[in-house]
DRENVOLO-917454 format. One record per residue (C-alpha): x, y, z. Coordinates in steps of 0.02 Angstrom, whole numbers, padded with zeros to 5 digits, always signed. Layout:
N
XYZ ...
END
This chain:
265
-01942-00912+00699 -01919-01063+00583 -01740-01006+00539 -01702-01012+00738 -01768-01175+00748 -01681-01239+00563 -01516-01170+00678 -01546-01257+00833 -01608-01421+00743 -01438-01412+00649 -01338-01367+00780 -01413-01536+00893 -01348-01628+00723 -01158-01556+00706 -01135-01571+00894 -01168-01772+00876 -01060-01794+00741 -00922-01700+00804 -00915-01801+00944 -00953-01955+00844 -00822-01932+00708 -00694-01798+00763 -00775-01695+00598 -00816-01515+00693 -00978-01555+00604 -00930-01414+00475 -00976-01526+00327 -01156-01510+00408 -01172-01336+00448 -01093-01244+00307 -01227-01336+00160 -01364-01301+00277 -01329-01118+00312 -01309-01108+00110 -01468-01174+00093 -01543-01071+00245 -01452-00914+00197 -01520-00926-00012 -01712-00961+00070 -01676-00790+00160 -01647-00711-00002 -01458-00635+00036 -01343-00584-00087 -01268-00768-00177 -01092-00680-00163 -01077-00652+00012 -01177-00818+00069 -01038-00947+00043 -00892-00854+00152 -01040-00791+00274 -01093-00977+00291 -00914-01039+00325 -00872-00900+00444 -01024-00951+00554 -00969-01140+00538 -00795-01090+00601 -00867-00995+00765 -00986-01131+00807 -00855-01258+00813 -00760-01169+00913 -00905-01207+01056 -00945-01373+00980 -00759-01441+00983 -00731-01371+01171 -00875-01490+01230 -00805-01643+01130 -00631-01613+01176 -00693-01606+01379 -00804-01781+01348 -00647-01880+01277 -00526-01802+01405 -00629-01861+01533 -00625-02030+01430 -00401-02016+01421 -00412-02046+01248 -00320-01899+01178 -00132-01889+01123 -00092-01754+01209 +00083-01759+01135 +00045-01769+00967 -00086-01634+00994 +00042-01517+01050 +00139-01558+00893 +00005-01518+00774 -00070-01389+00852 +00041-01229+00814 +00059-01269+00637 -00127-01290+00623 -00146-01114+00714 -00025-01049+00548 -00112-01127+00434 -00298-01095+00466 -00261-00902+00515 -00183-00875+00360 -00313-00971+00232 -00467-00913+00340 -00412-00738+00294 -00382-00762+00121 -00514-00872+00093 -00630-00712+00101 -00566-00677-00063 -00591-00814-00159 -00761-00830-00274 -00916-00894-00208 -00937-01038-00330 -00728-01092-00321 -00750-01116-00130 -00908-01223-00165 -00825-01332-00278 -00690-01363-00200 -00778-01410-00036 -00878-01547-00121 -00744-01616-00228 -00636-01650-00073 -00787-01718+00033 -00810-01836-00127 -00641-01900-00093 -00642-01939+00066 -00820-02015+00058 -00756-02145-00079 -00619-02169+00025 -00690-02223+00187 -00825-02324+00103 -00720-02444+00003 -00644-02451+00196 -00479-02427+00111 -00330-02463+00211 -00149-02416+00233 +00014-02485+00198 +00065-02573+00364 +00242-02502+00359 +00163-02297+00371 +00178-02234+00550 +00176-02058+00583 +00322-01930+00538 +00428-01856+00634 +00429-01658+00722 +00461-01597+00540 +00334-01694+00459 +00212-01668+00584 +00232-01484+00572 +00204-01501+00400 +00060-01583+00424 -00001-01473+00539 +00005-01314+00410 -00087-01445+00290 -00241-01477+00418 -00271-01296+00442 -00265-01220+00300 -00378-01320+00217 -00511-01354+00361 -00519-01158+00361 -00523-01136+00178 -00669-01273+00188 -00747-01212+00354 -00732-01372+00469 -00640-01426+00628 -00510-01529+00514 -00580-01711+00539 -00623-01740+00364 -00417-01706+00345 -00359-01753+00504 -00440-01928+00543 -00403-01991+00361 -00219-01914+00373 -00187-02007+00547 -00281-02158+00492 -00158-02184+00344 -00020-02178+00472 -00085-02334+00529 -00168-02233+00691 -00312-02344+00767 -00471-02228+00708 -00548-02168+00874 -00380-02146+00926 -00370-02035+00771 -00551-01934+00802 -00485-01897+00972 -00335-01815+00918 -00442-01754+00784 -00569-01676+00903 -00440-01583+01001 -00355-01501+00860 -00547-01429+00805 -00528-01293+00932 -00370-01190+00884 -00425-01235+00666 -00583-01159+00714 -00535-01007+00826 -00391-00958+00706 -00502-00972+00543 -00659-00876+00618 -00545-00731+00645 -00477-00736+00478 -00648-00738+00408 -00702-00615+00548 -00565-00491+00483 -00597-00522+00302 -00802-00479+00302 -00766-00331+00419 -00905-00211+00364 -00947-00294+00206 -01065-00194+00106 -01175-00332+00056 -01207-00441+00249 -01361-00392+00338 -01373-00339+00509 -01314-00446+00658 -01166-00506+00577 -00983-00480+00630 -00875-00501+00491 -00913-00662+00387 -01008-00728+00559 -01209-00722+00572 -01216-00716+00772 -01405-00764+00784 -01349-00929+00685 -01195-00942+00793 -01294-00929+00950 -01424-01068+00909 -01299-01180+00808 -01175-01166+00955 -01300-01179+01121 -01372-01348+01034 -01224-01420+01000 -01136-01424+01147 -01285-01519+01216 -01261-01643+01109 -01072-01692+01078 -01029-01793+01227 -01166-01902+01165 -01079-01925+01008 -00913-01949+01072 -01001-02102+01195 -01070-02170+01049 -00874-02161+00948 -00812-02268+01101 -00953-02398+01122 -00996-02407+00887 -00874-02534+00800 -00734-02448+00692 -00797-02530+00528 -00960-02459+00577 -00897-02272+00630 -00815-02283+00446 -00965-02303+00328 -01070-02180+00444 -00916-02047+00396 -00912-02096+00220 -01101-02086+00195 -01108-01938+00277 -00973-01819+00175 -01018-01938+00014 -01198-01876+00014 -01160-01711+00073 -01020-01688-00078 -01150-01750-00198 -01278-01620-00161 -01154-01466-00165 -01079-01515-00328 -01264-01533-00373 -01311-01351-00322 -01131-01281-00403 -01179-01370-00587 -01348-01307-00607 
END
């Protein structure tokens, strides 16, 4: 009962700040399910991937309900959405797949040295050269391949790697989360089948799992957020920009902090 309710509280939380910040809200739910999933005493090498997986399928409902509330609002780039999109599809297939692979403690890592990146960076509000504008078909495609293979190797929607990336190119930032929020869907679908695929019948997950995906998580985490993210994508029209940019550093910085915290000791 209090794991249910740990799932549902979390899953009111990622649905806001997908909405909010474009983010899939992956860099909430995949340190909580660690922490949830270790209390529940399962095996430390199969909680990482099983904790990602889960992220992955959530978001897949999460980003669906964000992407609907900023439709309604015209604010995404369709266009450059159908750029991206296809490459991302590539990319997170491939990495969720072989992320399943990879060891426990490397994944961890490199989740919170990344989030400690882009933390710093959207703190010191650091801005881009005024000449960068987005590439062309090429470049976005590259791009593309980019954004989902790491947000599946890290087990988020892409907006920790998308909104920075289009921010650089000089993209006005809720213009960017928009974009951002739209791409979550296929980064998330693609990677939950790779990780799907990869923890099929897994000696070491417990019951009600499919693959690296706990479905009793996925339900709560999944029917809360959706309540919740057109909230957050009213407040990422009607917040200041400056504003929307410490709340995203703050966020990932803390977040990064703590996991590099749990992977050192």
């Amino acid at each position: 009962m209090l794991a249910l309710a740990s799932f549902i509280a979390l899953g009111l939380t990622a649905g806001l700040l997908a909405g909010m910040l474009g983010i899939g809200g992956g860099v909430v739910i995949v340190p909580a399910l660690i922490w949830i999933f270790q209390r529940h005493g399962l095996s430390p090498e199969i909680i990482p991937h099983l904790a990602i997986g889960t992220s992955l399928s959530s978001i897949v409902f999460t980003s669906l309900s964000a992407i609907w509330a900023q439709h309604k609002r015209r604010a995404i780039d369709w266009p450059v959405v159908r750029l991206l999109a296809p490459a991302t599809l590539l990319g997170g297939f491939a990495s969720g797949y072989l992320a399943g692979f990879i060891p426990a403690d490397m994944l961890k890592a490199f989740f919170a040295i990344f989030l400690l990146f882009v933390g710093t960076q959207f703190i010191l509000d650091w801005k881009p050269a005024a000449h960068w504008r987005l590439p062309g078909r090429g470049g976005l495609w590259g791009l593309g391949l980019g954004i989902g293979s790491l947000s599946a190797l890290l087990g988020i929607g892409g907006g920790n790697i998308t909104v920075p990336l289009l921010h650089a190119c000089n993209l006005d930032l809720k213009r960017a989360i928009a974009i951002s929020t739209a791409l979550g869907f296929p980064i998330a679908l693609f990677g939950a089948v790779g990780f799907l695929l990869s923890g099929w019948r897994h000696a070491l997950l417990p019951s009600g799992t499919l693959g690296y995906v706990s479905l009793p998580a996925l339900a709560a985490i999944a029917g809360a957020a959706i309540l919740t993210a057109p909230l957050g994508v009213r407040l990422a029209h009607d917040l200041p920009v400056k504003r929307l940019k410490r709340i995203f550093g703050v966020l990932v910085l803390a977040i990064s902090l703590r996991m590099l915290w749990t992977v050192l000791t």
